[in-house]
C-alpha positions as CSV (number, residue, x, y, z in Angstrom):
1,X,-2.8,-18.6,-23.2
2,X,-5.7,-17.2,-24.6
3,X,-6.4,-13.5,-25.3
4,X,-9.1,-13.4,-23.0
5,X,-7.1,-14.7,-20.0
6,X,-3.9,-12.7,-21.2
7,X,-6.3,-9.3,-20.0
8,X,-7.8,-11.0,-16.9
9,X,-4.1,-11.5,-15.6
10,X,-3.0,-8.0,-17.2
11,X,-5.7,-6.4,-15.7
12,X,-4.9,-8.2,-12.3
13,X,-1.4,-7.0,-12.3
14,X,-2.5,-3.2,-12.9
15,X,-5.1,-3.7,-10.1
16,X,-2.3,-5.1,-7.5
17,X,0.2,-2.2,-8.6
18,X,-2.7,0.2,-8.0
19,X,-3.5,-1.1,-4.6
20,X,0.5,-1.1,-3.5
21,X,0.7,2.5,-4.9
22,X,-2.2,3.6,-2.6
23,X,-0.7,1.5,0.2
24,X,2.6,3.5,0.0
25,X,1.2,7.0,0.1
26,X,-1.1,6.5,3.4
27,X,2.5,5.7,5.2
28,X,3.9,8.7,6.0
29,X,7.7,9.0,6.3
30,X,8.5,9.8,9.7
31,X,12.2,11.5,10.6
32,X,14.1,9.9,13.8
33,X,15.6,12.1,15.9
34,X,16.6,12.4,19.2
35,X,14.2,15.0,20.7
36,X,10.7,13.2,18.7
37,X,9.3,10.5,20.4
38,X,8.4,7.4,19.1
39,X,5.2,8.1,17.1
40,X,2.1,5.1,16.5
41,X,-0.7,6.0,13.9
42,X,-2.6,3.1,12.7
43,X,-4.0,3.3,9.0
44,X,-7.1,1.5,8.5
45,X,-6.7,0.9,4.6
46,X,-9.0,-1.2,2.4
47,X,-9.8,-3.3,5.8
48,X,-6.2,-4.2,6.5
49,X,-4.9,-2.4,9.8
50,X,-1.0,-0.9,9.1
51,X,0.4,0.2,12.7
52,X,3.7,1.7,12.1
């Protein structure tokens, strides 16, 4: 492996860890309990659609 492509897939991996790291903080945690209904929010993040 070359040096050159040893930073194009470093710098891939950084990106994808980025993106999961956003990903994570748009879903909120939600607390079940018996008097909260079931709550829907859709995220519309980086054109993907979460429904949770």
């Amino acid at each position: 492996m070359s040096v050159s492509e040893f930073h194009f897939y470093f710098k891939k991996m950084l990106r994808q860890a980025r993106d999961a790291r956003e990903m994570a903080t748009d879903f909120p945690c939600f607390i079940k309990r018996k008097n909260i209904k079931v709550i829907e929010k859709i995220f519309i993040n980086n054109k993907h659609f979460f429904k949770i």
